[in-house]
N, C-alpha and C positions, 0 to 999 in steps of 0.2 A: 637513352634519357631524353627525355620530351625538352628542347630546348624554351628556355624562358622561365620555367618552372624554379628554378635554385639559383637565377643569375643573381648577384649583385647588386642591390636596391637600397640606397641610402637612406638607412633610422630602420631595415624592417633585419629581424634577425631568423636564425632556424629554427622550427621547431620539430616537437618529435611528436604526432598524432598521438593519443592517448587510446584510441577504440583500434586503427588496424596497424599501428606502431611505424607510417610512413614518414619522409622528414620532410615537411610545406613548411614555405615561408609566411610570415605570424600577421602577413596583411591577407592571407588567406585562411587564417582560424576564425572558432567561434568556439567563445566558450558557452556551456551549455547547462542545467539547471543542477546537474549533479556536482560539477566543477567538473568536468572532463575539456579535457583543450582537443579541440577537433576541426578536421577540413567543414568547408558547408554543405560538402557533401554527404559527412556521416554527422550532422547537426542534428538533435531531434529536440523538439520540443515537449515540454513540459506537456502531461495529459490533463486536459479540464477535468476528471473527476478526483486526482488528487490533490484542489486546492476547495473541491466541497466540503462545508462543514455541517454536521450534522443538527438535525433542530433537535433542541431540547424538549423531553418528553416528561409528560404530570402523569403517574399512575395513580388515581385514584378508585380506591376501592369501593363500589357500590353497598355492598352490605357486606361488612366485614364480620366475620365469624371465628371465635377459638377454637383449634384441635378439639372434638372429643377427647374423653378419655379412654385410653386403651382397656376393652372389656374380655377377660378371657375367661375360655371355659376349660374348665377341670376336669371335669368327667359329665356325660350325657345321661340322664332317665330317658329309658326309654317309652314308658308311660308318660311322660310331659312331651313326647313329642307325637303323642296323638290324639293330648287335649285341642281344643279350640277355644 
């Protein structure tokens, strides 16, 4: 046991690492953006892309147009398919 580490330290109490479950004392925590209570050593910071927020986007449509309507064929002449 690494001496100095769990001595004795008036106002500071134990704690129990949250990320590798070690027991540091609470003037060597940090808490961190998720709430995890951790050494400084396993501290991570928050990543800048998850406090982007995205820009608001306008679709507008340039020449808006309705569906056709569905045209079906029944049966084929074959004679109308070698008019012009």
């Amino acid at each position: 046991m690494t001496r100095g580490l769990l001595t004795p330290k008036r106002g500071q109490h134990n704690v129990i690492d949250d990320i590798d479950g070690f027991k540091i004392r609470s003037d060597k925590t940090r808490k961190d953006w998720r709430g995890f209570i951790s050494s400084k050593g396993n501290w991570s910071e928050r990543h800048p892309q998850l406090t982007l927020r995205p820009r608001s986007e306008t679709i507008n449509v340039v020449d808006p147009r309705t569906r056709p309507t569905d045209k079906f064929v029944t049966s084929v002449d074959p004679a109308s398919l070698n008019q012009r």
